[in-house]
N, C-alpha and C positions, 0 to 999 in steps of 0.2 A: 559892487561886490558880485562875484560870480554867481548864476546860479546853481542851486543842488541837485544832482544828476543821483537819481538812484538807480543802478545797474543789475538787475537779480540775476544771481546765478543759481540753479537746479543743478543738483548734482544726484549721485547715488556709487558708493563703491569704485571711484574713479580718483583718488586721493592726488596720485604723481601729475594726471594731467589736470585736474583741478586747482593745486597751486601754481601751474603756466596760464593759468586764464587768469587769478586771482592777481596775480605780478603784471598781465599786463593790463590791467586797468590799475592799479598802485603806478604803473609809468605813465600816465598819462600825461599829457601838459597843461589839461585842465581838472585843478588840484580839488574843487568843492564836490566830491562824492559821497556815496552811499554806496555799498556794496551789500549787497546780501544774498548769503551766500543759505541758502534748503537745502538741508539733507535730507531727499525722500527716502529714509528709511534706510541707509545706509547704513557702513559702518563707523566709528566714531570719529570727529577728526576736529575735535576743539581742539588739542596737543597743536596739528598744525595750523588753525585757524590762528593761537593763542604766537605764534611765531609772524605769522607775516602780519599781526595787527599794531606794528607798532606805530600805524597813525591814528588808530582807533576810531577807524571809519568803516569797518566791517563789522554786520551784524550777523552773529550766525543762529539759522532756526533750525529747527530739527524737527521732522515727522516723525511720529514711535513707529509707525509701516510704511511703505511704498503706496503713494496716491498717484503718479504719473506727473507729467510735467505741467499738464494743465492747473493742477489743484496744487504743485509745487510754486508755479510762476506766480498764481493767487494768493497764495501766503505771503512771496515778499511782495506785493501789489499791498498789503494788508499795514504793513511795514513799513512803506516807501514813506521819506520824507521830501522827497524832490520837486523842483518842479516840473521836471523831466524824469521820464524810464527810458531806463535802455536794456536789452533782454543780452547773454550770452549762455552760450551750453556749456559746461565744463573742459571739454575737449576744443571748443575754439580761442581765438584772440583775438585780440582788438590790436591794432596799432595804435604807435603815442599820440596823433592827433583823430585818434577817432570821434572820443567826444567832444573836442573842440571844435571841430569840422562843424560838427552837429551843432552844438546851439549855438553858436554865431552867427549860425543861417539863420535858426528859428527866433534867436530874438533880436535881427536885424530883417523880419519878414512879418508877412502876417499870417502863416503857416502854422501849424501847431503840431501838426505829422512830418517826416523826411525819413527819406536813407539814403546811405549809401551804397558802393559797390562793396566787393569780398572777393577775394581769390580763393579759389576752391583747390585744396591740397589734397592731392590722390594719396594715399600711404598704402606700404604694403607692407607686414611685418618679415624681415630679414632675419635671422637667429636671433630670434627673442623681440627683435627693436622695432617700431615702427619706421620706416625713410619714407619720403615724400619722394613720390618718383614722377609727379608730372604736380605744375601748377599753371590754371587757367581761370580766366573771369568769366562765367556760363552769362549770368544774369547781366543784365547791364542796361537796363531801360527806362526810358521814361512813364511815369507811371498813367497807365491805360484804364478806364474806369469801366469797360466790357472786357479787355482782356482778363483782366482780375479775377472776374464769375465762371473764368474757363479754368485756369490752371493759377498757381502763386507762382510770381518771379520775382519775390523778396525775401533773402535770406532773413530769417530774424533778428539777427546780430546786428544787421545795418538799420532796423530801426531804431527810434526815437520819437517818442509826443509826448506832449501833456500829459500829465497824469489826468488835471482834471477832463480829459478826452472822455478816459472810463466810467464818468459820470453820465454821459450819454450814450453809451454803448455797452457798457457790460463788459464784466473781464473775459478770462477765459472758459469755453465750456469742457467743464470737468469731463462728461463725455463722447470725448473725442480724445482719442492718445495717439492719433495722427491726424496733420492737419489744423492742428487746434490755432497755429500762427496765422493761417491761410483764414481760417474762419475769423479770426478779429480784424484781421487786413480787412475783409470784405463791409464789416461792418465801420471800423474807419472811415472807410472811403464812400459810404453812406451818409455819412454825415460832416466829412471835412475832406477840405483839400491836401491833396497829398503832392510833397515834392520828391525829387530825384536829385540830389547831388550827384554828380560824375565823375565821383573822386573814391579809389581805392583806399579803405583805411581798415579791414580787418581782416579776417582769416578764417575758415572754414574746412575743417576735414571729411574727408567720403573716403570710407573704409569699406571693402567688402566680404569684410569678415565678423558681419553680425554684431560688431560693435559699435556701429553709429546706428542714432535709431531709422535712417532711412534704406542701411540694409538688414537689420534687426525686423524692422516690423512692414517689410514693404507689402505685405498680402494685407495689410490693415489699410491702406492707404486705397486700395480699390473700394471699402467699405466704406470709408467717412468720404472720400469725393462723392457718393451717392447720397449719404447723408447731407453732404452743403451744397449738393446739386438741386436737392426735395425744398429746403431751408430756403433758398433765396431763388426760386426760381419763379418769382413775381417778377423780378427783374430782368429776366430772361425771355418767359413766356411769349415776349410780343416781340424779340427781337430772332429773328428764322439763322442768321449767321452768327447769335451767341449760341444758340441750341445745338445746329449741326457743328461745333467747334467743341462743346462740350461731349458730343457722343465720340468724336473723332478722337478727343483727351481719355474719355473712360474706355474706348476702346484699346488703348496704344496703353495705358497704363493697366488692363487688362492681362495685354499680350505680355509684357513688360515682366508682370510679375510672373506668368505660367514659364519665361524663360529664367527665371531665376529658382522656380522651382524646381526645372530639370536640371539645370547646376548644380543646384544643391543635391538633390539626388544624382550627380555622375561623382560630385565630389564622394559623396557617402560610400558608393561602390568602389572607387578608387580604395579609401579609406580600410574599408570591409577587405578589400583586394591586401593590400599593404598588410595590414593585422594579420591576412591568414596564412601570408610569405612570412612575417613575423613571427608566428606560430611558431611554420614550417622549419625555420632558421631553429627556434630553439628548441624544439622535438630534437633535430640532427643535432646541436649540443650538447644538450640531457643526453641524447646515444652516446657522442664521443665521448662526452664526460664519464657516462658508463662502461665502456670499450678502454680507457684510458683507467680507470679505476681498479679492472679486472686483470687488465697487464701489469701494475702497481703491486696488487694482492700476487699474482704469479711470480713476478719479478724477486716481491718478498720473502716467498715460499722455497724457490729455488734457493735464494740466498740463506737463507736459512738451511734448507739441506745440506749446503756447500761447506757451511760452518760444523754442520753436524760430523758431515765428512773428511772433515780437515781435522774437528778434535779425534775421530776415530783413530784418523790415520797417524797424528803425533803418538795416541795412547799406545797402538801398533808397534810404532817405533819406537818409544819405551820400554816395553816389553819385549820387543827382539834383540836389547841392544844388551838388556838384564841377562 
């Protein structure tokens, strides 16, 4: 018998792309799931949950507020009945052999961690629509047990372990809302061996419009690398090219975000610029519209006169003709 893969999905206020991530784990070709789908605080979406469950292998929770992804992931962790997790964000997808890829590795190994690769899908919204207008594979490596304490180069998605892994390591820390993947990675890989399959099976989107949370909340991501840089730097301490790799990463992810803040502010100016041509556009049609209004009122006035002077002039010609 297969075994049971439970996949947690976090969502919040993301409903259209949340049912494309829900469908493709429902397509998988390995059929023994668990899907569980959090709603941190969202808005309500049994109605669609109650539609794609007709294998009745989706379990849906619900936060009454917004906890973050960390303390979202920890609830279906709470839930899982697997002997496997697999993590997805609402906004990604899995390919049909993603989970199969995965544990046929692991229980044909004596691994209890793995991932795979992800193509990372640029989008940019078009009139209204998101299109993916470049796809590339950033990450692709074999897993480094120094690299790791410098920077993550494991999408979440392409994990997979044990559940009972998080009996020795701890699930997620609730605070950190960036990072929080990169922080269990590290501690994983403290205590088991981790593999790298080299097989593309999921999907990833990078939006730069505030709605992925890695352009949403990238000035937090300077904050918590400092946080798990204080955390595990027992590991580091003694080694002089983990350390200078680390200042090189928090410096470059420093710079990184001070350039996305000036974006943001040129965008904002643009914006401000736009709105006040905007304005300006409809100031000048409230005029015409006024200008046009008053020629309307004179046009009427006249006509009116016209009529006044047309009945005089019959009345005239009635009476000269008497």
């Amino acid at each position: 018998e297969q075994p049971c893969v439970s996949v947690i999905i976090p969502t919040k206020d993301r409903p259209e792309m949340l049912e494309l991530a829900v469908q493709s784990v429902l397509n998988q070709t390995h059929e023994n799931l668990q899907i569980i789908v959090v709603n941190d605080g969202g808005v309500d979406l049994q109605t669609r949950i109650d539609k794609l469950n007709s294998k009745r292998n989706i379990t849906y929770l619900n936060h009454d507020r917004n906890q973050q992804r960390s303390a979202a992931r920890n609830t279906g962790i709470r839930f899982a009945r697997g002997k496997y997790i697999a993590y997805l964000d609402d906004d990604d997808m899995y390919y049909p052999n993603h989970v199969q890829t995965l544990v046929e590795f692991l229980e044909n190994s004596e691994y209890k961690v793995a991932y795979t690769d992800a193509v990372m899908a640029e989008q940019q919204k078009q009139n209204g629509q998101y299109v993916t207008i470049n796809r590339s594979v950033p990450y692709s490596f074999d897993f480094d047990y120094d690299k790791i304490l410098v920077s993550n180069f494991i999408p979440m998605l392409c994990l997979m372990h044990e559940k009972s892994c998080l009996d020795e390591t701890g699930v997620f820390d609730v605070n950190l809302n960036t990072h929080e993947d990169w922080d269990l990675l590290i501690r994983l890989s403290r205590s088991f061996e981790i593999a790298h399959i080299n097989e593309t099976t999921c999907e990833f989107t990078r939006r730069d419009d505030s709605t992925t949370t890695t352009s949403k909340n990238r000035a937090d991501f300077v904050r918590t690398r400092e946080i798990i840089y204080n955390k595990y730097s027992q590991y580091a301490q003694s080694n002089l090219a983990i350390m200078e790799a680390q200042h090189l990463a928090f410096k470059s992810e420093a710079k990184e975000v001070a350039m996305q803040l000036e974006r943001i502010q040129e965008k904002f100016i643009q914006s401000q610029s736009q709105l006040q041509v905007s304005q300006e556009e409809k100031q000048q049609l409230e005029s015409e519209s006024e200008s046009w209004q008053q020629r309307a009122q004179q046009a009427q006035l006249k006509l009116e006169l016209v009529q006044e002077e047309k009945n005089w002039i019959e009345l005239q010609s009635k009476t000269w003709r008497q």
